[in-house]
C-alpha positions in Angstrom: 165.8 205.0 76.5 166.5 202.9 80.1 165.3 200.3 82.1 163.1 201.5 83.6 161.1 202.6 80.1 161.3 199.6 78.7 160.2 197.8 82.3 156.8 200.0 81.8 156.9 199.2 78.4 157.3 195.6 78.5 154.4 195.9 81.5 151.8 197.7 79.2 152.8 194.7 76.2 152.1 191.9 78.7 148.7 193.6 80.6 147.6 195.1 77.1 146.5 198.4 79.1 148.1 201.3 81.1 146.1 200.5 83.8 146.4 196.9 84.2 150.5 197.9 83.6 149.8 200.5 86.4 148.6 198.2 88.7 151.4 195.4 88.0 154.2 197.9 88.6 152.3 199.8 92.0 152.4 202.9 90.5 149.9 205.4 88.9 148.5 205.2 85.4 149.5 209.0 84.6 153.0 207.7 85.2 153.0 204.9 82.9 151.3 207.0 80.5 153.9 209.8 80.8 156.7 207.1 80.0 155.2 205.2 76.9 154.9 208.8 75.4 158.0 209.7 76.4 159.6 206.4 74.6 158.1 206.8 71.9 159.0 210.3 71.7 162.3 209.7 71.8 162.3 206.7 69.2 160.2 208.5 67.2 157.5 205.7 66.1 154.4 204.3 68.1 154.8 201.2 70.1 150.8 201.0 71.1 147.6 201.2 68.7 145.1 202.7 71.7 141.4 201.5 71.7 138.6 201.3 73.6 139.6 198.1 75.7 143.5 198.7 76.0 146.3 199.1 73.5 148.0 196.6 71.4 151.4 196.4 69.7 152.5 198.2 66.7 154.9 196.2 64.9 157.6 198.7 65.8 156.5 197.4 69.3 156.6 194.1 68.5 160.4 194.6 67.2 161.0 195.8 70.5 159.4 193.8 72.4 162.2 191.0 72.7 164.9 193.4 73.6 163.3 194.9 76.4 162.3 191.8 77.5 166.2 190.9 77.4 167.0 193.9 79.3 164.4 192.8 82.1 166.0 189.1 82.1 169.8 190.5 82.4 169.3 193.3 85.0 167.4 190.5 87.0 170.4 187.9 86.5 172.6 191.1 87.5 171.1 191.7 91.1 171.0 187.6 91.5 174.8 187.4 90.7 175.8 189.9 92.8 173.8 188.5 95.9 175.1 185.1 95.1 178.1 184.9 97.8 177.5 181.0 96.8 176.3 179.4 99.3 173.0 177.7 98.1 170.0 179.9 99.5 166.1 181.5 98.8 163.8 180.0 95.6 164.8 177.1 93.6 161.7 176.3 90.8 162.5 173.5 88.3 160.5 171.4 86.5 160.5 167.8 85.8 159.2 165.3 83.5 156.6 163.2 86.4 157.9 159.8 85.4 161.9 161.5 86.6 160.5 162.9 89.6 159.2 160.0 90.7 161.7 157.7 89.8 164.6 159.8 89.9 164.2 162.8 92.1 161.5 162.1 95.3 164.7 160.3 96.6 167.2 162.8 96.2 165.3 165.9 97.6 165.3 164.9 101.2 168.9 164.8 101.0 168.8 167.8 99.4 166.5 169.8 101.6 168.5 168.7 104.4 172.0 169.6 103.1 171.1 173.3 101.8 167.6 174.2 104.7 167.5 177.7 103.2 166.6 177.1 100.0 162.9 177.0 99.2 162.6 174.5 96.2 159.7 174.3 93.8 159.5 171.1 91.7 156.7 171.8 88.7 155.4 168.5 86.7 154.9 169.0 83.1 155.7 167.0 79.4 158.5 167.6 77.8 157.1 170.4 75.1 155.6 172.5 78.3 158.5 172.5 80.1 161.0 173.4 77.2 158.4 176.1 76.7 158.4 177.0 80.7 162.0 177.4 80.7 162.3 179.4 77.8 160.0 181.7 79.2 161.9 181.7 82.8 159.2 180.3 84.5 161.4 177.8 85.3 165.2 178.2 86.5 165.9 174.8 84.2 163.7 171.3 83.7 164.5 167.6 83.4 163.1 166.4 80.4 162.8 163.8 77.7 166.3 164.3 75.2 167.7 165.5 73.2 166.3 168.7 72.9 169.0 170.6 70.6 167.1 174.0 70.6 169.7 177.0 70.4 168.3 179.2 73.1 169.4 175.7 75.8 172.2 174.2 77.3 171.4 170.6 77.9 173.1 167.8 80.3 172.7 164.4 79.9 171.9 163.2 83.7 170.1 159.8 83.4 169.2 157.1 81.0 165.9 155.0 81.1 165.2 151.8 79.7 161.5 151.9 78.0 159.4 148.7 77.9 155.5 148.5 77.0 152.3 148.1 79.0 149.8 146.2 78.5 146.7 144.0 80.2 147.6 141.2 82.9 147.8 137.9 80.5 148.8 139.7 77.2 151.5 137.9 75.9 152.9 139.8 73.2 152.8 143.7 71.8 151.0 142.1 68.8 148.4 140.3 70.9 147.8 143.6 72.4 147.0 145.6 69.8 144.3 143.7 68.7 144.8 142.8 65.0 146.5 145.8 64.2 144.4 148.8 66.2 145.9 149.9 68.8 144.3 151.8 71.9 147.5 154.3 73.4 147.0 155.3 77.1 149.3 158.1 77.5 149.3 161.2 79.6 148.3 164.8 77.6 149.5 166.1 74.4 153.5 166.6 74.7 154.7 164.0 76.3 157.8 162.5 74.8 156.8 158.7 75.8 153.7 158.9 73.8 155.5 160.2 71.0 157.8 157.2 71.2 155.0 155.0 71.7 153.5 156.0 68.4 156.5 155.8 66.9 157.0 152.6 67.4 153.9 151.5 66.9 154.3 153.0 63.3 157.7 151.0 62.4 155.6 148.1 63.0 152.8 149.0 60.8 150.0 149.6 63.4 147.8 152.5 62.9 147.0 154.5 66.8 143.6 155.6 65.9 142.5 156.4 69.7 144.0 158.0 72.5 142.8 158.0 76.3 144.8 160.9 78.0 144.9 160.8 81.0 146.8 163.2 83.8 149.0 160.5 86.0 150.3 158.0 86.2 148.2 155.5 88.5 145.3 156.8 85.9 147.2 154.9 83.4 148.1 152.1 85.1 144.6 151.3 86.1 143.2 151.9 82.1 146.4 149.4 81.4 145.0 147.2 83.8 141.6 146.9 82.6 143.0 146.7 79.2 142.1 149.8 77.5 145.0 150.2 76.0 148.9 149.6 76.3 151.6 152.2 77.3 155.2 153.4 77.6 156.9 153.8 80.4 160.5 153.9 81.9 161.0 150.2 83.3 161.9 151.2 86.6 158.2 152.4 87.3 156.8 149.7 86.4 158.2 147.1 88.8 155.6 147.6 91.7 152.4 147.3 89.4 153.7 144.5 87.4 154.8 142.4 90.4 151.8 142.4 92.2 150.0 141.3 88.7 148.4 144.2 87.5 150.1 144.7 84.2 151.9 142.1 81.9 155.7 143.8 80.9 157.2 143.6 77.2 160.4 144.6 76.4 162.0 146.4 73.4 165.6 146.0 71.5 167.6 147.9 72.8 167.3 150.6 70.2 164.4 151.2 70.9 164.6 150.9 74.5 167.0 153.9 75.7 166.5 157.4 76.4 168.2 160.1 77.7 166.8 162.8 80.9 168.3 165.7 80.0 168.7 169.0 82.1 168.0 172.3 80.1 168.5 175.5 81.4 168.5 178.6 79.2 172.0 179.7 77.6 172.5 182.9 79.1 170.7 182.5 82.3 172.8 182.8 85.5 172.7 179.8 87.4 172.4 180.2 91.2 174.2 178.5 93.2 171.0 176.6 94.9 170.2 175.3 91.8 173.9 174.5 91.0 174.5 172.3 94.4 171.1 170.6 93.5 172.3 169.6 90.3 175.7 168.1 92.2 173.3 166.6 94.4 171.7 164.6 91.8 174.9 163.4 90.5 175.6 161.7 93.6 178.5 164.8 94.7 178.4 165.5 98.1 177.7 169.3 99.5 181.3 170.2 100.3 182.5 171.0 104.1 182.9 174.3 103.1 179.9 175.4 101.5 178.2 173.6 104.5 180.0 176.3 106.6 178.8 178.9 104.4 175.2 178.2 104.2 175.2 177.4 107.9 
């Protein structure tokens, strides 16, 4: 058993056919064929049920599955180490929660671009669950999300804190008044996100039952529903500034237990970190791109 078997194999688990895996890898089907048999020869077990619209996994496959997944991850981590003379350079895709990216991150990557010009970075928005789930699939190099996360498979940094405060209609004067003798209207963006979890959370510790949601995909979306009153929301206070100075929301604030949380970074725990994604990370902590890496990347 090598690499390159379990690369074909892993292929044929993720297309669920040897052709589709033939096709994925640039190479012939007969080839792929001959290495699947020629794996499972030598483990002596199936790894593939064959029917008439692909194959699917045996459980022996399934066991095996993970590890040649592992393989694929480490041999890929391998070659990026070794062309990693560390000087910040070529893709850089992270993910971040859209209330961090705009608050946090739109004015550090200008900075950043200029500072390391050969790195091509990729910032993905998502909720906290699907970017967890993004980087655990290496999707993602690492995400900033909503924390703390405490999953085994991540390393997490603490790298900002946010103070929360409701949402609600201009003229509101209180959360109570808001939610309308007790029934609350949430506007929130899609399922995962870690401010509408701690929206109806909070709701619940005061005894008000959140029977209706209106999702919605950003964030102007939600300050215009808020506006209308439709509902109230959560948000990190420093967004809400612009929209609730010019009128268009009334502002409550929480204790401060309630109040703070944590932006966590989260990257898997074995995953080699390049050194773009490392400067970027400096970068964000307000530490300057050294005179000598500047001579390096330049």
């Amino acid at each position: 058993m090598d690499s390159a078997e379990l690369r074909v194999f892993e292929a044929v688990a993720r297309t669920g056919g040897m052709n589709r895996a033939a096709a994925a890898l640039h190479t012939v089907q007969s080839n792929v064929t001959a290495r699947i048999q020629a794996l499972e020869a030598e483990l002596g077990c199936a790894l593939f049920d064959r029917h008439s619209r692909g194959v699917a996994l045996t459980q022996a496959g399934q066991r095996l599955l993970p590890y040649a997944r592992r393989v694929a991850w480490l041999l890929t981590d391998a070659a990026r180490a070794v062309r990693d003379d560390g000087a910040p350079r070529g893709p850089l895709t992270i993910g971040a929660l859209e209330t961090t990216a705009a608050l946090r991150l739109s004015p550090l990557i200008a900075g950043y671009a200029a500072a390391c010009p050969e790195v091509d970075l990729a910032l993905r928005p998502g909720t906290t669950a699907e970017l967890i789930e993004a980087v655990l699939d290496r999707r993602l190099e690492g995400a900033f999300v909503c924390g703390p996360v405490a999953h085994p498979s991540l390393v997490e940094q603490v790298m900002f804190e946010e103070e929360l405060a409701i949402l609600a209609a201009p003229g509101v004067a209180s959360i109570e008044a808001a939610t309308q003798g007790g029934i609350a209207r949430i506007v929130v963006l899609r399922a995962g996100c870690s401010y509408r979890q701690r929206l109806e959370m909070l709701l619940a510790r005061r005894g008000i039952a959140v029977p209706r949601l209106l999702e919605f995909g950003t964030l102007e979306a939600i300050f215009g529903c808020v506006s209308a009153g439709l509902g109230i929301t959560l948000l990190p206070r420093g967004l809400i500034g612009p929209v609730w100075r010019a009128g268009r929301v009334s502002l409550h604030l929480l204790p401060p237990a309630e109040a703070v949380v944590t932006t966590v970074f989260i990257h898997r725990r074995e995953a080699f970190l390049s050194s773009a994604l490392r400067v970027f990370l400096d970068h964000v902590r307000g530490e300057p791109v050294s005179a000598e890496l500047a001579r390096v990347a330049g």
